[in-house]
SELUM-931555 format. One line per field, with one value per residue (C-alpha): x, y, z; chain; residue in three letters; residue number from 1. Coordinates in pm, 1 decimal. Example, Ala and Ser with C-alpha at 12.3 -4.5 7.8 and 13.67 -1.06 7.14 Angstrom:
SELUM-931555
c1: c(1230.0; 1367.0)
c2: c(-450.0; -106.0)
c3: c(780.0; 714.0)
kette: c(A; A)
rest: c(Ala; Ser)
nr: c(1; 2)
END
This chain:
SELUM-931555
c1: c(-285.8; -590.2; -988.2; -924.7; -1289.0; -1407.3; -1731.1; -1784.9; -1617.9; -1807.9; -1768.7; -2119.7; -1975.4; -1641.2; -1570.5; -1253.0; -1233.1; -1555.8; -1354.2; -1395.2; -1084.3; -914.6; -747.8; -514.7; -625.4; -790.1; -449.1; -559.1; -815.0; -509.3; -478.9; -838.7; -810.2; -523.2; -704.6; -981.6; -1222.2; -1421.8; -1665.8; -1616.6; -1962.6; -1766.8; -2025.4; -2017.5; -2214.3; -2312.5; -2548.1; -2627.7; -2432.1; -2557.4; -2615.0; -2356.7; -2117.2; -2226.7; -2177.6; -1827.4; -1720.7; -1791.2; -1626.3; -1294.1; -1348.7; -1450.1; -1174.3; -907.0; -1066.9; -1044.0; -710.6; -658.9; -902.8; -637.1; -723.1; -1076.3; -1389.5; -1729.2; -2000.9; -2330.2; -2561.1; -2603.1; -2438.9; -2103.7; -2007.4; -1872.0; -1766.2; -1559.2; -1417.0; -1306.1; -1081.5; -944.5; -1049.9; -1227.8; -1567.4; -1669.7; -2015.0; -2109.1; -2391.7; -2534.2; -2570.5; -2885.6; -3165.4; -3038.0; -2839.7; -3141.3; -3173.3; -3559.2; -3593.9; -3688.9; -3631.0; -3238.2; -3249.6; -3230.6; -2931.8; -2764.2; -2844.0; -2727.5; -2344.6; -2349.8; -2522.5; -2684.3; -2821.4; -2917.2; -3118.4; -3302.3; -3174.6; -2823.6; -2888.2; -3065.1; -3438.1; -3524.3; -3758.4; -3774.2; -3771.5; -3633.4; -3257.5; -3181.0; -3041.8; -3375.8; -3726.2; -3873.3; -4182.5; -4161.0; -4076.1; -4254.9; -4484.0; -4143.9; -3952.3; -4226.4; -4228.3; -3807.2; -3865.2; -4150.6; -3871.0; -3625.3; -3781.0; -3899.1; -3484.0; -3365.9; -3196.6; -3210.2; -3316.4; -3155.3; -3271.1; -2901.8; -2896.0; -3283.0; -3512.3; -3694.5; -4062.7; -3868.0; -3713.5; -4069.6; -4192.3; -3954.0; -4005.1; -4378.4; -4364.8; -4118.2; -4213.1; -3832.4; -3627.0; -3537.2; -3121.7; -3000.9; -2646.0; -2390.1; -2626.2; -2517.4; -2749.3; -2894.5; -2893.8; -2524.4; -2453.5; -2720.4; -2577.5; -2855.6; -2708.8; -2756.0; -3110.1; -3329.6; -3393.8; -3764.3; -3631.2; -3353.5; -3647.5; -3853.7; -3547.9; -3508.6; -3930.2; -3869.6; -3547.0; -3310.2; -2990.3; -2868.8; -2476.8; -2264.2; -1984.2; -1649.2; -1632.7; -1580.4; -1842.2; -2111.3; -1956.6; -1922.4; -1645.5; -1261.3; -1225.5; -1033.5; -1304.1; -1302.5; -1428.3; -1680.0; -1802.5; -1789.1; -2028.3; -2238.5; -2243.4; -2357.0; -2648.0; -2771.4; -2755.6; -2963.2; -3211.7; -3209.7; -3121.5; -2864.7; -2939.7; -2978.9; -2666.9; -2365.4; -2062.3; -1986.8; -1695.2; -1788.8; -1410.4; -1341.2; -975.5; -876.2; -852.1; -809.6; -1095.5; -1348.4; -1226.8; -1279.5; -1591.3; -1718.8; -1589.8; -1702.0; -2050.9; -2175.0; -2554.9; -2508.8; -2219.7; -2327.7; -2033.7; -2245.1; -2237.4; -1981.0; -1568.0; -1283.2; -1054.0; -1246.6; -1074.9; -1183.8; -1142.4; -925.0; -1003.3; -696.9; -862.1; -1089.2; -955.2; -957.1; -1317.8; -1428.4; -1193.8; -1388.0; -1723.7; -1615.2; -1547.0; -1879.9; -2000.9; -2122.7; -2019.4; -1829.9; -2112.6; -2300.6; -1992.4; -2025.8; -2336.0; -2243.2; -1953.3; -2061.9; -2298.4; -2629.9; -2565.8; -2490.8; -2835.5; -2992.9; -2852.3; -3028.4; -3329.3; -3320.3; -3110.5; -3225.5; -3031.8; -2971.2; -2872.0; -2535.0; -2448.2)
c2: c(-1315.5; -1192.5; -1315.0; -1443.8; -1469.0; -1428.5; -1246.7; -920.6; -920.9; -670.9; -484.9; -300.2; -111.1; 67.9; 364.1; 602.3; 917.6; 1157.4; 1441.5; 1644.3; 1790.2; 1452.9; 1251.3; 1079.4; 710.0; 724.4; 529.6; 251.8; 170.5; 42.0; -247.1; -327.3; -361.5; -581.1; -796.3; -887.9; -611.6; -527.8; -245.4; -54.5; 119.2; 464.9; 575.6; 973.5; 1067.6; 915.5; 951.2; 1348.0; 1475.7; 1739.4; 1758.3; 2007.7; 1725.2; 1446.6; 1677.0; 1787.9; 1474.4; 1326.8; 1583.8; 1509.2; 1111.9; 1209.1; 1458.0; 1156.6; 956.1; 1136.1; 1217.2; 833.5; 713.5; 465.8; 250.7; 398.3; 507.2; 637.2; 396.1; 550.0; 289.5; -123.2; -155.6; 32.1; -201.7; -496.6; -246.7; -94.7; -451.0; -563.8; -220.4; -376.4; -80.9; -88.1; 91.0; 303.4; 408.8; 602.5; 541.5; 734.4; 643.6; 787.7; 1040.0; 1329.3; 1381.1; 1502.7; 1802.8; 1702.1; 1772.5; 1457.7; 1603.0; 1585.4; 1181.2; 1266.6; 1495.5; 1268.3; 960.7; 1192.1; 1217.3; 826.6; 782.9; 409.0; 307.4; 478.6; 386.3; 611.0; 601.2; 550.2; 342.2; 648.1; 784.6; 1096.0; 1266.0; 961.6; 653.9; 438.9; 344.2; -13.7; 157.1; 366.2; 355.3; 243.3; 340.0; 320.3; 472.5; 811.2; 965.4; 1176.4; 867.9; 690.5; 977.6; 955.3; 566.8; 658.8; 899.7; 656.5; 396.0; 676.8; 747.3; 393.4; 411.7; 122.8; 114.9; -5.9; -129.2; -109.1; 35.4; 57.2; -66.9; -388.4; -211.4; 33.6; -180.3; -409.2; -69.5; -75.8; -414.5; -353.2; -35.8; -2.9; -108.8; -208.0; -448.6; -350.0; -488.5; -466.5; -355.9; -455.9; -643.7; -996.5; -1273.9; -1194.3; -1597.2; -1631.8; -1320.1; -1160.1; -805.2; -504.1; -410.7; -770.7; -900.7; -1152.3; -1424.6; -1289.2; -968.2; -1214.8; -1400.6; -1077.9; -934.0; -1229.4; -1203.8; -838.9; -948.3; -760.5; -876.2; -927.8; -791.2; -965.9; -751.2; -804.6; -618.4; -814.6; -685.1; -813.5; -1121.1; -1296.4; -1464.1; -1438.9; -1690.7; -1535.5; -1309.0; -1511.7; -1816.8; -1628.6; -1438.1; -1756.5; -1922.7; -1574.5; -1644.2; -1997.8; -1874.6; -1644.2; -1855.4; -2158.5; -1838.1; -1618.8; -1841.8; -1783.2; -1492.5; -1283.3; -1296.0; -1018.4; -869.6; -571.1; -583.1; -272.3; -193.2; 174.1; 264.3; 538.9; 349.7; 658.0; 841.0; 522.0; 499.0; 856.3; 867.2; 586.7; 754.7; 1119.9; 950.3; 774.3; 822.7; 699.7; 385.6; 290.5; 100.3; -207.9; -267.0; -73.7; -30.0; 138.9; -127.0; -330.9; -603.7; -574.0; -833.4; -671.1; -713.9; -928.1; -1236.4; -1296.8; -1575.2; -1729.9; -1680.7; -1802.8; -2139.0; -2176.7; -2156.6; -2373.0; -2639.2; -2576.1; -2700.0; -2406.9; -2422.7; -2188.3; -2077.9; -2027.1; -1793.7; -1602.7; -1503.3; -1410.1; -1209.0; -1016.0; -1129.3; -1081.4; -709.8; -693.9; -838.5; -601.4; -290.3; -393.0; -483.4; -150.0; 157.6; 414.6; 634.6; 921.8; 1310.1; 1358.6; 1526.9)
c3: c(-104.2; -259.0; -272.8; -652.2; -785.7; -1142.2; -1048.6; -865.4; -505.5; -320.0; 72.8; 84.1; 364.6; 478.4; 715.3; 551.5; 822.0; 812.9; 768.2; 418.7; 332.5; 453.8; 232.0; 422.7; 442.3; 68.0; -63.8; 142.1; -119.8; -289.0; -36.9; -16.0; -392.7; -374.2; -172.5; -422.1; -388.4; -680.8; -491.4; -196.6; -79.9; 187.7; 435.0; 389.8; 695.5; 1031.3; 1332.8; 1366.5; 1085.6; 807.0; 447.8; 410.2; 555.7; 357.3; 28.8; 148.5; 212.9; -101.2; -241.6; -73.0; -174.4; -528.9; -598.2; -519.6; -703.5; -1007.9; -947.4; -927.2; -1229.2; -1336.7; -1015.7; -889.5; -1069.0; -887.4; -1013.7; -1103.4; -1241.7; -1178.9; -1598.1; -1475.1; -1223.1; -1475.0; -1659.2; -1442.7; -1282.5; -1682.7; -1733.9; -1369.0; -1140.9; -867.1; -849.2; -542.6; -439.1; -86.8; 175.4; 464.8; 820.3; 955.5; 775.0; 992.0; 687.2; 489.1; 721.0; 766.5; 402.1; 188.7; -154.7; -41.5; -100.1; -448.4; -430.7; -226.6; -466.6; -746.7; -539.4; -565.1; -265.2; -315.7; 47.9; 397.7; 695.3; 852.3; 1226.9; 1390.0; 1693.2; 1861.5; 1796.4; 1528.7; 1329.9; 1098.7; 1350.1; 1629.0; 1667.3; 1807.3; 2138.1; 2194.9; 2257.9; 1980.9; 1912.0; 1500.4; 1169.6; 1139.1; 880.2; 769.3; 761.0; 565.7; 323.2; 326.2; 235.5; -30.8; -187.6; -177.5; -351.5; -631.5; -675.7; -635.4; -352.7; -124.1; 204.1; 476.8; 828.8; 997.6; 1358.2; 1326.6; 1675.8; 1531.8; 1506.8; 1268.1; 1067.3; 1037.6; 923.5; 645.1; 583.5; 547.2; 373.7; 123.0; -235.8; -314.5; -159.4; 156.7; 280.2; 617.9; 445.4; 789.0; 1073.9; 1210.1; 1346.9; 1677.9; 1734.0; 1700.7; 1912.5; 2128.3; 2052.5; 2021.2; 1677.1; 1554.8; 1404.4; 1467.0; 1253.6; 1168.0; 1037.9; 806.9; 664.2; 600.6; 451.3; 212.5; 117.4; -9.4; -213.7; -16.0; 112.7; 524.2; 494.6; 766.5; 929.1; 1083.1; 1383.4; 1700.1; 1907.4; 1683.8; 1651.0; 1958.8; 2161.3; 2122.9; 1869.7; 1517.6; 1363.3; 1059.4; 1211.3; 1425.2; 1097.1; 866.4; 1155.1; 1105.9; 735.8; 791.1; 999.0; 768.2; 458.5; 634.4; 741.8; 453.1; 168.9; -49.8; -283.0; 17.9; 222.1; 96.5; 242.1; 451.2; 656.5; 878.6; 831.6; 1015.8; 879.8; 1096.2; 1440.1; 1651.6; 1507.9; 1620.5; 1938.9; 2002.7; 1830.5; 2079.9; 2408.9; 2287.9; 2251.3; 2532.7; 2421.0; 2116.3; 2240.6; 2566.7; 2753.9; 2821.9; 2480.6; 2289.8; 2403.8; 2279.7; 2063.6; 1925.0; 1666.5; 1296.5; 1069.9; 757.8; 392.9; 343.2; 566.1; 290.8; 102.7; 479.3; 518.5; 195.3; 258.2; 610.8; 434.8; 152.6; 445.6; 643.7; 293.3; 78.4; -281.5; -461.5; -674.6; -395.9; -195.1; -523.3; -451.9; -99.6; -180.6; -473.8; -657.1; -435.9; -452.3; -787.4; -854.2; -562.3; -804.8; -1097.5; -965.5; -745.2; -871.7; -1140.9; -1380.3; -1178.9; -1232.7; -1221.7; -942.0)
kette: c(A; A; A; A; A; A; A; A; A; A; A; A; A; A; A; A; A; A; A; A; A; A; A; A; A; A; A; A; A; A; A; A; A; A; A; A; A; A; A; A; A; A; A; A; A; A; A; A; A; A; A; A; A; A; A; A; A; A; A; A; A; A; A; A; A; A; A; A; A; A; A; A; A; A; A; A; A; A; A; A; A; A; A; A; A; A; A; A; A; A; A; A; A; A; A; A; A; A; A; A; A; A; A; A; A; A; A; A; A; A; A; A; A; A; A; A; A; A; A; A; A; A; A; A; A; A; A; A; A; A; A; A; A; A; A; A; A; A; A; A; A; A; A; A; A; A; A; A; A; A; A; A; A; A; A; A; A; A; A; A; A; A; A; A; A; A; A; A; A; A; A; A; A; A; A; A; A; A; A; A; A; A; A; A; A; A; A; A; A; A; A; A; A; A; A; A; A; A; A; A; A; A; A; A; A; A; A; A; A; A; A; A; A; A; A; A; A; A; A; A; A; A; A; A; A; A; A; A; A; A; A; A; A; A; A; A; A; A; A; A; A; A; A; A; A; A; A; A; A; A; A; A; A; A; A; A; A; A; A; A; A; A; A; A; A; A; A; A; A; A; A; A; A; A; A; A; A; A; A; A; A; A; A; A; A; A; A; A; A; A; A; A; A; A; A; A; A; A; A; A; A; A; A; A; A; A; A; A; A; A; A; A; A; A; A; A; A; A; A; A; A; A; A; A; A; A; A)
rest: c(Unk; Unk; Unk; Unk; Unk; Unk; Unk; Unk; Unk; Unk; Unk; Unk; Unk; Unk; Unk; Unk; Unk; Unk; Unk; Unk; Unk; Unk; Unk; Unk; Unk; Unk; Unk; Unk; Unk; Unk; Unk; Unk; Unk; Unk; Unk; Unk; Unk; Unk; Unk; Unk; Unk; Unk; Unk; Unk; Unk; Unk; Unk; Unk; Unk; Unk; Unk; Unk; Unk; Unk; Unk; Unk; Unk; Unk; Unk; Unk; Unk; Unk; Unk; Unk; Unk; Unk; Unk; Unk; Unk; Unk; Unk; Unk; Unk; Unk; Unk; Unk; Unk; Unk; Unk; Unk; Unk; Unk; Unk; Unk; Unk; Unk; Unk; Unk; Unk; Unk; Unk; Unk; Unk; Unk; Unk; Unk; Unk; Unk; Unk; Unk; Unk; Unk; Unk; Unk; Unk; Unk; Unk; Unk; Unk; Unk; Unk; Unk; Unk; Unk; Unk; Unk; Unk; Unk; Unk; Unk; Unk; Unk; Unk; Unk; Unk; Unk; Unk; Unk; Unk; Unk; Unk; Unk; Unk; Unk; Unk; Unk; Unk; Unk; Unk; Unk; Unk; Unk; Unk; Unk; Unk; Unk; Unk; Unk; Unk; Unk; Unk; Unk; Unk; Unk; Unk; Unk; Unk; Unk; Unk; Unk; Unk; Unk; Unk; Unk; Unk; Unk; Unk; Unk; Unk; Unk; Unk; Unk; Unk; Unk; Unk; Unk; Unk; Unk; Unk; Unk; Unk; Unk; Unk; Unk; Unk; Unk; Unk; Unk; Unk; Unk; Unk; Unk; Unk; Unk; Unk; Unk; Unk; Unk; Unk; Unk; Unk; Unk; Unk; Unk; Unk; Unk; Unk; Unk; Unk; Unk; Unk; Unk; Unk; Unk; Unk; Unk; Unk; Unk; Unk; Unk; Unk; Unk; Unk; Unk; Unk; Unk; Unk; Unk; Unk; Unk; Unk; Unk; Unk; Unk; Unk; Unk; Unk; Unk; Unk; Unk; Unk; Unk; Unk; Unk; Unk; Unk; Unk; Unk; Unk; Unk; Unk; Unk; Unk; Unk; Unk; Unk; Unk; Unk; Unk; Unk; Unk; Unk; Unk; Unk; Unk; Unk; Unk; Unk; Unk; Unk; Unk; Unk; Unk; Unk; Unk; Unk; Unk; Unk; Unk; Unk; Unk; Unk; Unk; Unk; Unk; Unk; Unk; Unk; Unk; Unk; Unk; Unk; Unk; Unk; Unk; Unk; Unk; Unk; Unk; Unk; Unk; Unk; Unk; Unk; Unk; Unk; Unk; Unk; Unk; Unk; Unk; Unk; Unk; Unk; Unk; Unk; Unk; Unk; Unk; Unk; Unk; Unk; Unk; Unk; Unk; Unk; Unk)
nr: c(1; 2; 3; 4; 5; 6; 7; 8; 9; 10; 11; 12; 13; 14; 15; 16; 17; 18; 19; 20; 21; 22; 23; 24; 25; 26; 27; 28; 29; 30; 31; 32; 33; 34; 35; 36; 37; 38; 39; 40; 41; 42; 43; 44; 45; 46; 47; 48; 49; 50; 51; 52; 53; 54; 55; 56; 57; 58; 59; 60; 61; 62; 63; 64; 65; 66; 67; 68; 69; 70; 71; 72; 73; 74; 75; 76; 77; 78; 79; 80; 81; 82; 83; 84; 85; 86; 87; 88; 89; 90; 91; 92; 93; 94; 95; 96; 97; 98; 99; 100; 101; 102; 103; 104; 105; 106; 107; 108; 109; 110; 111; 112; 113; 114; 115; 116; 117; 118; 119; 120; 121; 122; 123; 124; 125; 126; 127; 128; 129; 130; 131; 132; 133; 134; 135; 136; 137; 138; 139; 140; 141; 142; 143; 144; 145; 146; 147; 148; 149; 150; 151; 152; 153; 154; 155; 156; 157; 158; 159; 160; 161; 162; 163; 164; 165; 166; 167; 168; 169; 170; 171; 172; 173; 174; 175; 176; 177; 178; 179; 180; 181; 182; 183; 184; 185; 186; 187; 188; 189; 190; 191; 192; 193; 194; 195; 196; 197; 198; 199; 200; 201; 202; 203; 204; 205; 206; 207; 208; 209; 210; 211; 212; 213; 214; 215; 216; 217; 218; 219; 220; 221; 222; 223; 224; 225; 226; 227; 228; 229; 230; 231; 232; 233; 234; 235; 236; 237; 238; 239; 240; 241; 242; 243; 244; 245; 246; 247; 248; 249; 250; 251; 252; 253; 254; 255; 256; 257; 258; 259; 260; 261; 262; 263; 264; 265; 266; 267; 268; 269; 270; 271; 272; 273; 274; 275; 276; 277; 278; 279; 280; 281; 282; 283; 284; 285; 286; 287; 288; 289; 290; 291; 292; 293; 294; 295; 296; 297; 298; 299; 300; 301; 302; 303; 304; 305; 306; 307; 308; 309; 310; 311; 312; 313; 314; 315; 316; 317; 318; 319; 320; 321; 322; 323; 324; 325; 326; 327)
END
């Protein structure tokens, strides 16, 4: 059963395998669609990777697509997204996990907005030349990664505080001219992970017009309870914090299993074991009709789970995005 919902149904953040050349798991954007999806956002680079990665990569996801433009389309600007939902495709757009990616060279944020890419935060739960990761010493965002935010905001891409330290992401906060989103963080008050955020940063969030994406990924959830009920109670948090235009979607959803699991035991530094473990539980695409029933009984009205599931980053593109060059 799908997520049925007139408006724009939106996952601001999935993992396919980061391995250009690999196109193995792209068909199961045909499931994700099934299950009400409007927009995927695919991470194309993460933690220390290059560039040169991020552009191959996007090359491997944008050569399927185009082999598969009956079903998927690469959106560009905030007009094509509607656009793309009425001819009953669904629209994909990339991000970037960390500013290593820019190779310590700012002008790359606009060749990687011009491959599609529409958000990125600066550090990957570990310290570099642009700021401090939430599993670091944090000592703040740095005058490259306040000239990477300054270059963002020219481009319109949107910056994210994800996997930041807090003093970095109040950097953000305080110096971007744009709304600043933290695209896939949960509520630090619900679940006392390091990757989760405190209420302060939700409500400074919410003052810029940005948007505080909830995740389903068990370890930044909480207890053993089915990750729909623990998310929905996530959701509920950050809606009585936040408000309501500035709580979205982004399911954190890492489809090659094998490849996140190795990832996290190749990479200690960057996944300590006190915090992070092999086999985690995801919540899938298809529970979403479930979670929007569970908020629709904690009280929150449909127009209002519109918002949260689509609509808020709708709004966030148009307010934030800019025609770019193609790439």
């Amino acid at each position: 059963m799908g997520l049925h919902l007139e408006t724009v149904v939106w996952d601001n953040h999935a993992c396919m395998p980061l391995r250009p050349g690999d196109a193995a798991f792209l068909p199961q954007l045909n499931r994700v669609k099934q299950a009400g999806v409007d927009v995927v956002t695919l991470n194309i680079a993460c933690g220390k990777q290059t560039f040169q990665h991020a552009h191959d990569l996007q090359e491997t996801f944008r050569n399927w697509v185009l082999e598969h433009s009956d079903a998927f389309e690469i959106v560009h600007t905030a007009s094509d997204i509607h656009r793309i939902k009425r001819a009953g495709k669904m629209a994909i757009c990339f991000d970037v996990e960390g500013g290593d990616a820019l190779d310590n060279d700012a002008s790359n944020v606009e060749r990687l907005y011009a491959l599609g890419v529409r958000w990125m935060l600066p550090t990957y739960n570990k310290n570099n030349a642009l700021g401090g990761g939430c599993l670091d010493q944090d000592s703040g965002l740095t005058e490259f990664g306040r000239n990477v935010v300054a270059e963002m905001n020219r481009v319109g891409m949107v910056v994210c505080g994800s996997h930041c330290g807090a003093q970095t992401a109040q950097d953000l906060l305080d110096v971007s001219a744009a709304p600043v989103i933290f695209s896939h963080s949960n509520a630090h008050a619900v679940c006392p992970h390091p990757r989760n955020i405190s209420d302060d940063l939700m409500r400074q969030c919410a003052d810029t017009g940005g948007v505080v994406g909830l995740c389903g990924f068990s370890l930044f959830l909480g207890d053993k309870q089915p990750l729909h009920q623990l998310l929905a109670a996530h959701m509920d948090h950050a809606l009585r914090v936040a408000g309501e235009d500035h709580v979205g979607l982004a399911l954190d959803y890492v489809f090659d299993r094998e490849e996140l699991d190795a990832f996290i035991a190749d990479n200690p530094d960057v996944f300590p074991p006190t915090v992070f473990h092999e086999g985690a539980a995801m919540m899938h695409h298809e529970d979403l009709p479930v979670l929007h029933d569970v908020l629709l009984q904690k009280g929150w009205s449909s127009r209002v789970l519109e918002k949260v599931f689509g609509l808020n980053h709708v709004r966030l593109a148009q307010d934030v995005w800019k025609a770019p060059a193609r790439a």
